[in-house]
N, C-alpha and C positions, 0 to 999 in steps of 0.2 A: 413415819420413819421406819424402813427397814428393821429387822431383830439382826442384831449382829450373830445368831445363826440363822441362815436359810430358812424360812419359814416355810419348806415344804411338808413338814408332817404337824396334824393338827396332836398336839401333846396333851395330855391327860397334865390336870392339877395334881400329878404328883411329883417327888424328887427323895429318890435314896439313897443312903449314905453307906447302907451295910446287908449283907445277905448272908444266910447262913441255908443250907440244906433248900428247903423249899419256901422258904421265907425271907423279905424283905422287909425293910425298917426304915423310916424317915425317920428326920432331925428330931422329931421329937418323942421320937420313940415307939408312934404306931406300928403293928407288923404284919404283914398281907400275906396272905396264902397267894403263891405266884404258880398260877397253871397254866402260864405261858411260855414261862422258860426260855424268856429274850426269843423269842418266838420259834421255841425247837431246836433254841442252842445251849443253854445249860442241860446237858443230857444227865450230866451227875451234881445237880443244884449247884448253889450258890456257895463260894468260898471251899468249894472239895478239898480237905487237905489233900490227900492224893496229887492232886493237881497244883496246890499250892506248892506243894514240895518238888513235884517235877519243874511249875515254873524259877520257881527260888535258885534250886541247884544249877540248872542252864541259864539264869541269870548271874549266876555268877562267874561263871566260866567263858561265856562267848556268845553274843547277841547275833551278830547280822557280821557276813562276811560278802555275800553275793552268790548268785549262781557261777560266778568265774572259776569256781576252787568246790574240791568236793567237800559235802556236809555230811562228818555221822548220822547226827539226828535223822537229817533227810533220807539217807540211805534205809536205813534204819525201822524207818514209818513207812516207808518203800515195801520195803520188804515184807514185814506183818500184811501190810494189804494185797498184795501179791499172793502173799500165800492164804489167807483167808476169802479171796473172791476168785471170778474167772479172770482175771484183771492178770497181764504180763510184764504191764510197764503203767508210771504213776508222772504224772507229772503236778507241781502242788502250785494251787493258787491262795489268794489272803481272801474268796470271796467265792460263791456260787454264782454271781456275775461273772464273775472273769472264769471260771470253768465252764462257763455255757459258751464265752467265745470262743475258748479252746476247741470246746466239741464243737462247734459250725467249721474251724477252720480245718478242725481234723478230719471230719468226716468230706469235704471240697477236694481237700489237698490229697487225700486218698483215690479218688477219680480221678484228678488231674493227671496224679503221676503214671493211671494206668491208662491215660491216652485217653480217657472221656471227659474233657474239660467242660462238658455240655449237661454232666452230672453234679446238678449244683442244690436243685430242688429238694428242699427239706419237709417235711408232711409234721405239721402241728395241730392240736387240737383246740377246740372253746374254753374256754376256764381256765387254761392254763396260766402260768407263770417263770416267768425262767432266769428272771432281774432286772436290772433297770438301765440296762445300757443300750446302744443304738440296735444292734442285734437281736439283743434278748427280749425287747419290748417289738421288734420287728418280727420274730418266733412268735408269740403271743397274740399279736394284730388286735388287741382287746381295744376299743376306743379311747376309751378312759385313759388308755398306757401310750398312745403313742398319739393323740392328737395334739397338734403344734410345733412338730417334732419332726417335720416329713422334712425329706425325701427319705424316707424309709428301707435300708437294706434289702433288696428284692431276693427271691428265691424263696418264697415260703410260702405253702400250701394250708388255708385254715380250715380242719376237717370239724364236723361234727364230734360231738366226746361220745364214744362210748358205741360210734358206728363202723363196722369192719367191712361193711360192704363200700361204703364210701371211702375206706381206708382201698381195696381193691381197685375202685374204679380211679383214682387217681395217682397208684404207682404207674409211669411209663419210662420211656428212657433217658427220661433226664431225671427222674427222683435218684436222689445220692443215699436220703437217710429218711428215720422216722425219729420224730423227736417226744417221749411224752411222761410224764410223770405216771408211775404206777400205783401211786393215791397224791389226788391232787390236795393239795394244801391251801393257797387264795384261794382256789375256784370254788371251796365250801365243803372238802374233805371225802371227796370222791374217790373211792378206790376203783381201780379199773379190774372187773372180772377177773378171775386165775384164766379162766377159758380164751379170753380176749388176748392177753398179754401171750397165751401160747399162741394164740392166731395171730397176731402180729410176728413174734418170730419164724412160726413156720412163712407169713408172707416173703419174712425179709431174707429169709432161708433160698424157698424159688427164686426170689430178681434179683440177688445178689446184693440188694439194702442193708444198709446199715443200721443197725435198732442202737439207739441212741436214750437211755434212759438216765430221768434226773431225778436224783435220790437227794437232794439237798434238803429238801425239809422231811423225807417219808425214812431217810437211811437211817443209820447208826444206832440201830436195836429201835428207833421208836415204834416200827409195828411189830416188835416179838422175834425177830431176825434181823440176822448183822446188816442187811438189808433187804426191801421188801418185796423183790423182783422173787426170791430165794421161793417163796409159798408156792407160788407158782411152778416153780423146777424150770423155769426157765434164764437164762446168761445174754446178757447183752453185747455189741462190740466195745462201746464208749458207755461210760458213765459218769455225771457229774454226783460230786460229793462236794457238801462245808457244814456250816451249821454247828453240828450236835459231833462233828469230828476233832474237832478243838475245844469242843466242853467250855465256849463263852470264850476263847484265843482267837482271834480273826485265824483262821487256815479254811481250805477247799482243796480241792483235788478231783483232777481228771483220771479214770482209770478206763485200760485200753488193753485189748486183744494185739499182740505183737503184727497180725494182718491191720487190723486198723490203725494202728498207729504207723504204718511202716512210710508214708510221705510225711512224718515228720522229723525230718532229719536236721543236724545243727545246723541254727542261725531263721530256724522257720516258726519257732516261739522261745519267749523269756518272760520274764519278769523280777522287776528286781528286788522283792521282797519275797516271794513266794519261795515257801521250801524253807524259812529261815529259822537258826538251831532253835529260836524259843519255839515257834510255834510246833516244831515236829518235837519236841520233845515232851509239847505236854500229849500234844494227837498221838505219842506213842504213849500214853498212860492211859489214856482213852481209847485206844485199841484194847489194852491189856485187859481193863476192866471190862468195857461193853462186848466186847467179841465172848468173855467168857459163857459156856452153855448153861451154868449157872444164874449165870446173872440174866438172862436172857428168857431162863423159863421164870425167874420172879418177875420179871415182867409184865409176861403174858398171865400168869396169875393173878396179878393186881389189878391187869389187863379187863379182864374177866371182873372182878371183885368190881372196880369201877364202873364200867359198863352196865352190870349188874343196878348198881345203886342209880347209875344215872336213868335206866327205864323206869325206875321207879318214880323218879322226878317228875318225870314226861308223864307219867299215868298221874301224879296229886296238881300236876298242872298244866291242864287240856288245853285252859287259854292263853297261855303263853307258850307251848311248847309242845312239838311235835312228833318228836321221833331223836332217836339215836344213830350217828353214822362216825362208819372209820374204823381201825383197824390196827390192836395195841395198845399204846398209849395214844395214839394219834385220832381222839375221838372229836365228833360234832356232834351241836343240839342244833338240830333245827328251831326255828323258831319261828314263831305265831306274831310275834314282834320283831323292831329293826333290832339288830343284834347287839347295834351299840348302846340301846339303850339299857338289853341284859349288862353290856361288858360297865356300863353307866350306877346301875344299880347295884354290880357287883363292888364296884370302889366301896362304894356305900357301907357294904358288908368285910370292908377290906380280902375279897378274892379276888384273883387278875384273871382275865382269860382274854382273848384275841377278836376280835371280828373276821369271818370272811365272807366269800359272794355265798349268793345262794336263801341269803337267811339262815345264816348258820354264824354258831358261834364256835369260835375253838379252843382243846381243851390238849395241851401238849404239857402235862407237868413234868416235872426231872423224871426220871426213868426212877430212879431211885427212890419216890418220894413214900411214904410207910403206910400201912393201913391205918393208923390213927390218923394222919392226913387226908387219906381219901375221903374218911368218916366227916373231917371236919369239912372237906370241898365240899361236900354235896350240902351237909350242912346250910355251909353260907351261900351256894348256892339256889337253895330251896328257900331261905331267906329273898335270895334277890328278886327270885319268880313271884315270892308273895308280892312282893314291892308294887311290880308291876301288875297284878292279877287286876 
């Protein structure tokens, strides 16, 4: 008999009741060092008052009115991002799903209106991930994500990761956009070269392409900048944002160059939750804190501090682990074993951390989490490694 929930995700024998900073606790009171962070969405841990109190107060005032009528709040988170990126105009979804559809139809409806309806081709990469809706796993082309699923959204080019010369030979005049994350998260925590990410822009610079970057799991301070294109010094036209923007609030957000967004005019997107006063109220408490340059270089400090500790891991344990990758907080172990058997052995140890491809494990704790934390992650970490030695 079916699970009266869907039985699409194979769930971990756990179940908690309460979180506090970077920690979790079942019913009975066990408490887990959590380095996953709802996977890159508690950016300021578990139960932030900060956040607590932004949700509380716009809970009490006004929940959900519609896009029909204008929203402070909305306006408002609007705004901060506006003035914090290369971004002119914001529109907000409840998911990184649903801003990947935004950016396909933004970037389509942009050519259309300038009389190239023939410019529809979008250039994606291997490893990637962009969500799980007909689109997003059509973007991705990965087997695993879209077999059973077909007839599959056409228009999308699957490039090699990390190849620019095949990024050149297959712009033509129907490519509309390039679509790619600038550290990939599923695909095993791949960050794409500072050099590369400029080479793509200066491509999409010459043919008139649209660079299309998705920051959903790499944005919102986790690698050391408000987002991670920034290292680079390079600006995108479109960008998708959720995650680690609502600090564990379902919110996302498409963010757009007033030329790229300029074919979406009303009645050409909505949604009817997105944009609503709770969620932009607490995403504007989480601008406030994450965007600050302070908070930003503690960070990359602990940044550092961690990365540190975790080479150290990889050097006392050859047979289980390989190397360190990633960039911030946004780090992976490679591994010598299947990952879930580390993520396996970490329960064990009560530490959480992530699986993704590659053999890599990932390691995304709150942005905030303190160096007595770190000490204990690797800790229980190095426990898990033994486990398995």
């Amino acid at each position: 008999m079916i699970a009266s929930v869907l039985p699409t995700y194979n769930r971990a024998p756990l179940s908690f009741i309460s979180g506090e900073g970077a920690w979790l606790t079942e019913a009975d009171g066990s408490r887990y060092l959590d380095l996953g962070a709802g996977i890159a969405v508690n950016v300021l841990g578990h139960a932030n008052p900060d956040l607590v109190a932004a949700l509380t107060q716009q809970a009490g005032k006004l929940w959900h009115v519609s896009n029909l009528y204008q929203i402070a709040e909305q306006q408002r988170l609007a705004d901060m991002l506006v003035e914090a990126t290369f971004a002119d105009t914001v529109f907000f979804t409840n998911s990184g799903t649903e801003a990947a559809e935004l950016a396909i139809k933004m970037a389509r409806k942009y050519w259309y209106e300038k009389g190239e309806a023939n410019r529809i081709e979008i250039l994606t990469f291997e490893g990637s991930f962009h969500g799980r809706s007909t689109g997003a796993i059509a973007a991705s082309g990965a087997e695993k994500m879209v077999k059973g699923f077909g007839p599959l959204m056409p228009g999308f080019v699957h490039l090699p990761w990390g190849d620019i010369e095949a990024v050149k030979a297959a712009i033509g005049p129907d490519t509309a956009a390039i679509l790619i994350e600038p550290v990939q998260g599923e695909g095993g925590i791949r960050p794409m070269p500072d050099a590369d990410l400029k080479a793509l822009r200066a491509l999409c610079d010459e043919t008139g392409t649209l660079l299309i970057l998705d920051e959903v799991q790499c944005g919102m301070g986790r690698t050391g900048r408000l987002f991670a294109h920034e290292w680079a010094g390079i600006t995108p036209d479109i960008m998708m944002v959720a995650k680690g923007i609502g600090g564990g609030f379902p919110l996302g957000a498409v963010l757009a160059t007033e030329n790229a967004a300029s074919g979406m005019v009303a009645g050409t997107h909505g949604s009817t939750y997105g944009g609503n006063p709770l969620a932009c109220a607490v995403g504007a408490r989480v601008m406030e804190i994450v965007a600050e340059p302070a908070f930003l270089a503690e960070v990359n400090r602990k940044a550092a501090l961690l990365r540190q500790r975790l080479e150290g891991l990889v050097a006392a344990h050859p047979e289980v682990l390989e190397g360190v990758r990633g960039q911030g907080l946004m780090l992976g172990l490679k591994c010598k074993v299947a990952p879930a058997e580390m993520v396996k052995a970490g329960y064990a140890e009560h530490v959480l951390t992530v699986p993704a491809a590659d053999n890599v494990l990932r390691l995304l704790p709150p942005l905030n989490i303190t160096e007595d934390e770190i000490t204990e992650a690797v800790a229980r970490l190095d426990r898990a490694a033994t486990r398995l030695a």
